[in-house]
Backbone as a ProteinNet text record, in pm:
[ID]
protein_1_A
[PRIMARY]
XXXXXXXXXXXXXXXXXXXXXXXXXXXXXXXXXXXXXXXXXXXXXXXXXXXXXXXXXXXXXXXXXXXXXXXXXXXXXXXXXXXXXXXXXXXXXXXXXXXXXXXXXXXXXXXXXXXXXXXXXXXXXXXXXXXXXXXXXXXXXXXXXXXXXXXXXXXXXXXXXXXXXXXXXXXXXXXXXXXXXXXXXXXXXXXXXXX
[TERTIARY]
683.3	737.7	662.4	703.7	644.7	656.5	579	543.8	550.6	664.3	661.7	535.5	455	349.7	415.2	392.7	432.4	297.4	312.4	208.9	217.4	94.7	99.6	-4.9	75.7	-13.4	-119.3	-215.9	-304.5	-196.4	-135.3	-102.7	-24.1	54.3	138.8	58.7	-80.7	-170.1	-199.7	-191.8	-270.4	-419.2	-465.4	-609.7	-617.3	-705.2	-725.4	-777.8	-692.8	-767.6	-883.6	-996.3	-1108.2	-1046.7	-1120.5	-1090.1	-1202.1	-1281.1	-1426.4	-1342.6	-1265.3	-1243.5	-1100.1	-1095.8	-991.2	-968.4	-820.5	-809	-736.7	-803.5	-782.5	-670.3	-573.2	-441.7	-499	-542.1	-581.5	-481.1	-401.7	-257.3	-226.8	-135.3	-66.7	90.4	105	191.5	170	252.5	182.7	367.6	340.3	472.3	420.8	290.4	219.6	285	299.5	292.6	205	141	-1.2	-47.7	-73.6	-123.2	-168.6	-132.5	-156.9	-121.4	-45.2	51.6	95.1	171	286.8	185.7	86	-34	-101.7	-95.7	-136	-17.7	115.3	237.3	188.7	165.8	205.9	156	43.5	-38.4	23.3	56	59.8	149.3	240	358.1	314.1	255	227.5	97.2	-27.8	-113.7	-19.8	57.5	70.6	196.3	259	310.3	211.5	72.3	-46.3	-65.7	-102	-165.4	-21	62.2	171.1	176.7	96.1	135.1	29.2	-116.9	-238.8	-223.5	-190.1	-141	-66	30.1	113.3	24.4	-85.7	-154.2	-257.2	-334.8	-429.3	-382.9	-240.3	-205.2	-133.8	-124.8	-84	-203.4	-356.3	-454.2	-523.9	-435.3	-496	-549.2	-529.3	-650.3	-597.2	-648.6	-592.3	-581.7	-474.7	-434.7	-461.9	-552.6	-522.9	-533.4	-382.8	-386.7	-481.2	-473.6	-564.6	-508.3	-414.1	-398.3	-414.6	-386.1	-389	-237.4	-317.4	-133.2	-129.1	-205.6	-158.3	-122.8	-236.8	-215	-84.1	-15.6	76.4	0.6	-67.4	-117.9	-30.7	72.3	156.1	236.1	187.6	278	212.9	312.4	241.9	260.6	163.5	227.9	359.2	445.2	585.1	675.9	628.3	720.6	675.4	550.2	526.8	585.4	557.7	629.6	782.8	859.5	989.9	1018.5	919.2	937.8	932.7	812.7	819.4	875	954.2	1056.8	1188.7	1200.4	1323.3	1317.1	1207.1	1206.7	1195.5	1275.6	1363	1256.1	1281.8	1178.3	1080.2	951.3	829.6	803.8	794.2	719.3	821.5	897.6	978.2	952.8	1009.8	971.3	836.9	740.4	605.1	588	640.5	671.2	710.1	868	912.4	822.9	779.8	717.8	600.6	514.4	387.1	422.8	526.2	530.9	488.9	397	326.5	424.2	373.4	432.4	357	457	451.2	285.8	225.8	126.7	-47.3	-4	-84.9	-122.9	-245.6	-297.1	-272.5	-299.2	-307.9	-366.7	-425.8	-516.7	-475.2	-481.4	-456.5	-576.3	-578.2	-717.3	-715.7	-805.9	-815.5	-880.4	-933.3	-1007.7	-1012.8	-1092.8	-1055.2	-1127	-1261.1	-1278.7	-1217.8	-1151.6	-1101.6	-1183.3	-1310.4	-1419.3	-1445.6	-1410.2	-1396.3	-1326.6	-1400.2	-1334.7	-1212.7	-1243.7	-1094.2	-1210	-1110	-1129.8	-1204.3	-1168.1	-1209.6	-1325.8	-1411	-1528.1	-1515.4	-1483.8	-1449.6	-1351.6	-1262.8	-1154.7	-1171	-1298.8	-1359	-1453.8	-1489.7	-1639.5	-1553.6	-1422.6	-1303.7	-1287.2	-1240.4	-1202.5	-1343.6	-1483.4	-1546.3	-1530.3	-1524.2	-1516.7	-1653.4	-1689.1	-1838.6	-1751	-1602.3	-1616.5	-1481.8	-1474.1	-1346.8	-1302.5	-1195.3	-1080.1	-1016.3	-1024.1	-1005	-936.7	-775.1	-692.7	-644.3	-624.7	-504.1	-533.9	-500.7	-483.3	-592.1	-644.1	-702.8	-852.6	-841.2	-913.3	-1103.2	-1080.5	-1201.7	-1210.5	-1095.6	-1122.8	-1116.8	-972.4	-1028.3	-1028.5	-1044.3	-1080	-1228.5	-1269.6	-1431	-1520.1	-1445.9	-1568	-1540.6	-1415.7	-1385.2	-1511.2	-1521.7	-1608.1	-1713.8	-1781.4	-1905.7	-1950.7	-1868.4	-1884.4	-1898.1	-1830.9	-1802.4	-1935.9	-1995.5	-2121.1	-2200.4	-2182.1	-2339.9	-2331.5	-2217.9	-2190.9	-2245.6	-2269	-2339.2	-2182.8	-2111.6	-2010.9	-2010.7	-1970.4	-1944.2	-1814.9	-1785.4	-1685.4	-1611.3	-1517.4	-1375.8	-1361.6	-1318.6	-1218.4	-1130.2	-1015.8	-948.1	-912.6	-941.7	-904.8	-723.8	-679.9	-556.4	-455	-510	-488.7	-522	-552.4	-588.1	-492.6	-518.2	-490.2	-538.3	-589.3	-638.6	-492.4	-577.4	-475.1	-497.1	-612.1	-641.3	-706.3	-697	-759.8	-888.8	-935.9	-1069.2	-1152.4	-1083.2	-1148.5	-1170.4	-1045.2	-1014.2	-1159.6	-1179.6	-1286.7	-1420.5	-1422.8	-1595.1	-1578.6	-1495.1	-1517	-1550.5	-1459.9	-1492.3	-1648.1	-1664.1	-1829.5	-1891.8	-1917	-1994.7	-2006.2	-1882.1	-1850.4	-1901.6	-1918.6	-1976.5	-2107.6	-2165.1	-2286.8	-2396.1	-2345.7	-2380	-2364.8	-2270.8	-2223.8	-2203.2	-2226.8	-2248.2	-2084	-2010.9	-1869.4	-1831.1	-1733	-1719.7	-1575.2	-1539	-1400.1	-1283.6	-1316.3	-1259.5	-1090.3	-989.7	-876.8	-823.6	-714.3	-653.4	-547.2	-487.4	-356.6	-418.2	-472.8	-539.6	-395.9	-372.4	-285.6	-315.4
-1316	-1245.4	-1289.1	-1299.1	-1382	-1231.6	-1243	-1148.8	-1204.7	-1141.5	-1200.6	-1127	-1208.6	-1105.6	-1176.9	-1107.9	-1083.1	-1197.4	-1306.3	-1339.6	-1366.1	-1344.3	-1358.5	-1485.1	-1548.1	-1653.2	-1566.4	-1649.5	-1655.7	-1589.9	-1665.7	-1653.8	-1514.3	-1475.5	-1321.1	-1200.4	-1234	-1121.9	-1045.1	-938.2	-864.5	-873.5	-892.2	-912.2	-812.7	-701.2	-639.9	-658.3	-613.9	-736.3	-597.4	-671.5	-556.9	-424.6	-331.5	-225.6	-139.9	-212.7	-67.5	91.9	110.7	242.9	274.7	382.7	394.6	525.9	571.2	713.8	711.5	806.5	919.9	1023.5	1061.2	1165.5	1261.3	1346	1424.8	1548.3	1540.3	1630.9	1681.8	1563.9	1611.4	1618.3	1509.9	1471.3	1633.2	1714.2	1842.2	1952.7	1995.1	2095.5	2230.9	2249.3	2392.2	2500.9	2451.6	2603	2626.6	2717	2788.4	2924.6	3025.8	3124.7	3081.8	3170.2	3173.1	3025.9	2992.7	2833	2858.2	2975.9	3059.9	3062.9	3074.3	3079.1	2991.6	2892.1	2734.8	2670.6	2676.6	2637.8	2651.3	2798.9	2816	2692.5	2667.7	2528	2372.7	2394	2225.7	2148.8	2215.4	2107.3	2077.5	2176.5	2083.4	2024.6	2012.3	1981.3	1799.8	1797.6	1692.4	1596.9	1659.3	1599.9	1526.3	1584.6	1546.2	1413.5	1407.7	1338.4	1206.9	1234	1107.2	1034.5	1103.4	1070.7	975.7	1046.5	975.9	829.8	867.6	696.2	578.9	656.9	529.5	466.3	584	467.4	389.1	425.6	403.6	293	289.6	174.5	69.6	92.5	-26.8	-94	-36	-72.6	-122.1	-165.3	-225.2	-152	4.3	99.8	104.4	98.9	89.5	262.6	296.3	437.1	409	532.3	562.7	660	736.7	866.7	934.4	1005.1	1068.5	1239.4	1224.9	1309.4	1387.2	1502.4	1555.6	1503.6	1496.6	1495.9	1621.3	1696.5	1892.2	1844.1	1788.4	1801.6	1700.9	1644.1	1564.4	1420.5	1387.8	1283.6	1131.4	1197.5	1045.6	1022.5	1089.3	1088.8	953.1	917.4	806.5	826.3	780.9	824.2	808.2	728.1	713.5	821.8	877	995.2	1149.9	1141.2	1291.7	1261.7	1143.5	1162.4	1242	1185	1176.5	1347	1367.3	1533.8	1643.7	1615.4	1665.1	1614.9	1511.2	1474.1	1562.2	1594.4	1656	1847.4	1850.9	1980.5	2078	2164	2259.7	2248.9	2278.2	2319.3	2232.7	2301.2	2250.1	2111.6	2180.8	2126	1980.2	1968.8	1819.3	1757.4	1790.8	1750.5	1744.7	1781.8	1685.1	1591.9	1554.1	1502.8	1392	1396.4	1242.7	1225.8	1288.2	1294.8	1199.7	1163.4	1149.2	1033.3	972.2	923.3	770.4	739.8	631.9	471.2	386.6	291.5	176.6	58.1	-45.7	-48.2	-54	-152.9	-34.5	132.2	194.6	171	279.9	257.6	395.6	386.1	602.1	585.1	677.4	729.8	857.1	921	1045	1090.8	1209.2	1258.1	1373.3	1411.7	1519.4	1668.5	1655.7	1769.6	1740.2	1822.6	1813.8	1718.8	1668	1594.3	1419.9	1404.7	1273.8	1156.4	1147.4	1051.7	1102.6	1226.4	1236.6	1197.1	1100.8	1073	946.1	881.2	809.6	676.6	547.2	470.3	471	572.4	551.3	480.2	503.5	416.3	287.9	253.9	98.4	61.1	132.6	82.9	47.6	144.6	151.3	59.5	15.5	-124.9	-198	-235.7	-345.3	-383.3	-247.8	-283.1	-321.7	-279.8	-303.6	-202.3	-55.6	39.3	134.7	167.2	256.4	382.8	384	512.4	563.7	678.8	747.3	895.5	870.4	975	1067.8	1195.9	1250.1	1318.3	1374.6	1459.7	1519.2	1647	1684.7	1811.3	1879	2010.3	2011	2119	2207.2	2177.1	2254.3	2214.5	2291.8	2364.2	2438.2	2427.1	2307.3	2302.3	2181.4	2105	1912.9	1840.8	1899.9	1822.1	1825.3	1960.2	2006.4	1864.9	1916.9	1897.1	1694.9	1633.5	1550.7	1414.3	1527.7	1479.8	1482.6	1643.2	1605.7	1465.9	1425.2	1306.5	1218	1185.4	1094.5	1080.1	1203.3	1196.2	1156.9	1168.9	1183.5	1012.1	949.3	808.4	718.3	768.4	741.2	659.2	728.3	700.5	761	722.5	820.7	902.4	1042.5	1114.3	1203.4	1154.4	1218	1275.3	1443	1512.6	1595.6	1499.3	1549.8	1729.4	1792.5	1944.9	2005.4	1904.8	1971.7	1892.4	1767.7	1754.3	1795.7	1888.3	2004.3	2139.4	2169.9	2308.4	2424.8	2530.3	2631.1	2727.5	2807.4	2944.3	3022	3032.5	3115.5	3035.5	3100.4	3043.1	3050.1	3153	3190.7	3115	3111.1	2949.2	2813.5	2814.1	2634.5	2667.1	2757.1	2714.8	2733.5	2798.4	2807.5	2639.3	2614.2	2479.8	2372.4	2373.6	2248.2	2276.6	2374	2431.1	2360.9	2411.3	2357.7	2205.1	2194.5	1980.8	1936	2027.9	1954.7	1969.1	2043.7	2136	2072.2	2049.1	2005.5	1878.2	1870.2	1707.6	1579.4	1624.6	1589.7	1516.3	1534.6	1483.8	1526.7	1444.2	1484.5	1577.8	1654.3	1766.2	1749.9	1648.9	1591.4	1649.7	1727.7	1675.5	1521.3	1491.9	1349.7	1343.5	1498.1	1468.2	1554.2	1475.9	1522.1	1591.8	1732.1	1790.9	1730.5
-2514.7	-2400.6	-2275.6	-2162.2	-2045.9	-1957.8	-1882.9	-1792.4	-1650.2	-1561.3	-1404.7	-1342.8	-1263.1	-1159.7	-1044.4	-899.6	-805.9	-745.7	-718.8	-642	-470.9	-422	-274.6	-229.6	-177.7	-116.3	19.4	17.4	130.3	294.5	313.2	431.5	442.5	316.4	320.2	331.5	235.9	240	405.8	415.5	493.3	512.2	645.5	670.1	791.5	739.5	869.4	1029.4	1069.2	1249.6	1265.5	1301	1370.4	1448.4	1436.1	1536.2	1564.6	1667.1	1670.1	1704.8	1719.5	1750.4	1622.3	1574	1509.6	1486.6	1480.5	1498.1	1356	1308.1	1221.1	1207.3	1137.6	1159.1	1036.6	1021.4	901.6	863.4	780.7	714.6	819.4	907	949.7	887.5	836.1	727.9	616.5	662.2	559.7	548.8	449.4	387.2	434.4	458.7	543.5	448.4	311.3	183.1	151.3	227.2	171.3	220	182.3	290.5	403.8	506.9	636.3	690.3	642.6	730.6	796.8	817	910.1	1074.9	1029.3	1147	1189.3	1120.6	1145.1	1259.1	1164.4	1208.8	1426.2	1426.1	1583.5	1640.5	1655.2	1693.6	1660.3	1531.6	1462.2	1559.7	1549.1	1586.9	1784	1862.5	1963.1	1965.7	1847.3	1838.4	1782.3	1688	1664.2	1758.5	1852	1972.1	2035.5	2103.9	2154.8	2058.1	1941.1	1880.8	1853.7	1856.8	1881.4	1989.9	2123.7	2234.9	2238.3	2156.9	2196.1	2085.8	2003.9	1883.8	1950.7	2019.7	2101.6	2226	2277.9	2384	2310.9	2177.4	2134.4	2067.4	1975.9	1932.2	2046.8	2151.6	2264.1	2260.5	2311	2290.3	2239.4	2094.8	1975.7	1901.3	1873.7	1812	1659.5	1571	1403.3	1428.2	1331.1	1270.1	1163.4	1097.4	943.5	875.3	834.4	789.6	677	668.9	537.8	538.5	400	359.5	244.5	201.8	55.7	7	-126.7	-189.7	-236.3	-228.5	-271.3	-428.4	-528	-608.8	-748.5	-648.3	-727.5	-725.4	-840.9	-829	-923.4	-924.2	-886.7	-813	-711.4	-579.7	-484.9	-374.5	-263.9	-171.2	-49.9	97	159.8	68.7	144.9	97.9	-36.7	-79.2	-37.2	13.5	100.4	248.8	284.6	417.4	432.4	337.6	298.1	263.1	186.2	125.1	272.5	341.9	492.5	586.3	594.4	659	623.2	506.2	487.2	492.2	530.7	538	674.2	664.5	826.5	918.9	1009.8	1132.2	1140.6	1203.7	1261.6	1160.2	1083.1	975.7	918.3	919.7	894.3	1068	1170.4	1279.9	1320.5	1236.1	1261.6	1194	1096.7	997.5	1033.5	1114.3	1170.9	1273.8	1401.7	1518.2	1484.2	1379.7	1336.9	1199.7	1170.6	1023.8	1028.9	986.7	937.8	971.2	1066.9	1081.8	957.4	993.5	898.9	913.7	1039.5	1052.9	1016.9	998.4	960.5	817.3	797.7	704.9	657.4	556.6	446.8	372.4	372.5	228	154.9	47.5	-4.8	-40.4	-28.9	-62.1	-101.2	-269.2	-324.7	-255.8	-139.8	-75.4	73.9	132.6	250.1	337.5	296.7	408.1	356	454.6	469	394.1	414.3	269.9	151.7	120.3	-27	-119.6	-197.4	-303.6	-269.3	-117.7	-92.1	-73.2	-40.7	19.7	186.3	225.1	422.1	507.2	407.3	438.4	466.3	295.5	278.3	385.2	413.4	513.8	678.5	640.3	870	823.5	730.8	743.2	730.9	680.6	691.9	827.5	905.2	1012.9	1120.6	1105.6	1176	1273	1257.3	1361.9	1362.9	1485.3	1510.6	1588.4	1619	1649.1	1616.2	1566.3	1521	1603.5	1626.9	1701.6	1627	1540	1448.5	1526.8	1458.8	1505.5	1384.6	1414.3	1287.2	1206.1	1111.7	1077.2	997.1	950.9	1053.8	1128.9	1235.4	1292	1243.3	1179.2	1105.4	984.2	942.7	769.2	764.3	740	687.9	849.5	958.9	1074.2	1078.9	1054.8	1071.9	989.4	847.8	745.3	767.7	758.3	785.4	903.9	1020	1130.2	1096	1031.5	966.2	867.2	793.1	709.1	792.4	888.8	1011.5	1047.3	1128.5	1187.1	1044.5	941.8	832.1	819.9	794.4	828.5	922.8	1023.6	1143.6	1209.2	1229.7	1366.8	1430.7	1592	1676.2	1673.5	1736.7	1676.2	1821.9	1825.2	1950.4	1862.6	1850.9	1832	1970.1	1994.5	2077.4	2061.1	2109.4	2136.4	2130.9	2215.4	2206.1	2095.2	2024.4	1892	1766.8	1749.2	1658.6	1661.2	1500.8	1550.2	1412.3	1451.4	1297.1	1317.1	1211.6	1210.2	1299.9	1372.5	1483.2	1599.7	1728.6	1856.1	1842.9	1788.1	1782.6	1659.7	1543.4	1432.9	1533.8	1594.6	1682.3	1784.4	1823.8	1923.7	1865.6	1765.8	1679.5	1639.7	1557.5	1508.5	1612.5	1715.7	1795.3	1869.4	1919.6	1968.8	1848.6	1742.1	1616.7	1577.8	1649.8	1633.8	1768.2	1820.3	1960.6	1990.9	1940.4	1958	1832.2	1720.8	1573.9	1562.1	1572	1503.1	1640.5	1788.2	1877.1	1916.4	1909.8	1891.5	2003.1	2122.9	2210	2210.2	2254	2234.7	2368.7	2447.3	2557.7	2530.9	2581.1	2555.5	2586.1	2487.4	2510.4	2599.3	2646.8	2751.5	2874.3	2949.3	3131.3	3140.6	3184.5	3272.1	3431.4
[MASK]
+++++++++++++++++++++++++++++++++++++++++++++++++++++++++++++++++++++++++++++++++++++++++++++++++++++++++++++++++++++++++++++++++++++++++++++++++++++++++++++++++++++++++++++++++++++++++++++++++++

């Protein structure tokens, strides 16, 4: 019995082009079934408008994207079929979904917990690209944005968490966390859209 493999020459392969700066999307790509989502929700969807707006200048710029999400558990799932699952679903939550969905030229990771280097590739992927500083956006902002940045900082990168790309279940979580990321983890909290 002969076996076809799929081979790729040299020249088809993907080679990552450098990117010292690279932004981060952390579940935003998300179905938001969980307690207290309903309270997340108020925030997400214009936290992740912000963060579409800031990808399109960051990727004009040359800035690499690379998502990092949970797969909530379905682990033979892939990033093109959660997109697809929150793409098809009503309201906020499918329309952040398309608003935010992974182009050809991004990268994804899935990830069993919340901070974005657990247990994933991300590391390996920012010493690929050659990046010292990361732009972290995305849900929540006191849970896999927090702990996410902390890894960031323990890594020794520097760490943007845009402010109005975020979002918790409450106003009052969103601003302990970013104080604590700014104050702790020395990360600057700059918003990304100057009114």
């Amino acid at each position: 019995m002969t076996v076809k493999h799929k081979v790729f020459s040299r020249d088809r392969m993907r080679h990552l082009k450098a990117s010292p700066t690279v932004l981060v999307l952390v579940d935003f790509i998300n179905p938001l079934d969980f307690p207290g989502a309903e309270n997340l929700l108020r925030g997400a969807l214009s936290a992740a408008a912000a963060a579409a707006r800031l990808k399109r200048t960051l990727s004009a710029r040359g800035v690499a994207t690379i998502y990092a999400n949970d797969n909530y558990g379905v682990w033979h799932s892939d990033f093109k079929e959660l997109v697809k699952a929150c793409q098809a679903l009503p309201g906020a939550r499918g329309e952040m979904a398309s608003m935010l969905a992974p182009e050809e030229c991004d990268l994804t990771v899935l990830k069993p917990r919340h901070s974005a280097f657990h247990s994933t590739p991300l590391d390996h992927l920012l010493h690929e690209l050659k990046a010292d500083t990361l732009v972290i956006a995305g849900l929540s902002t006191d849970m896999c944005v927090h702990l996410t940045a902390m890894d960031a900082y323990m890594h020794g990168y520097k760490v943007w968490v845009p402010s109005d790309c975020t979002a918790a279940e409450s106003d009052n979580s969103k601003v302990l966390a970013l104080r604590q990321m700014s104050r702790v983890l020395k990360c600057s909290i700059r918003k990304a859209i100057r009114r």
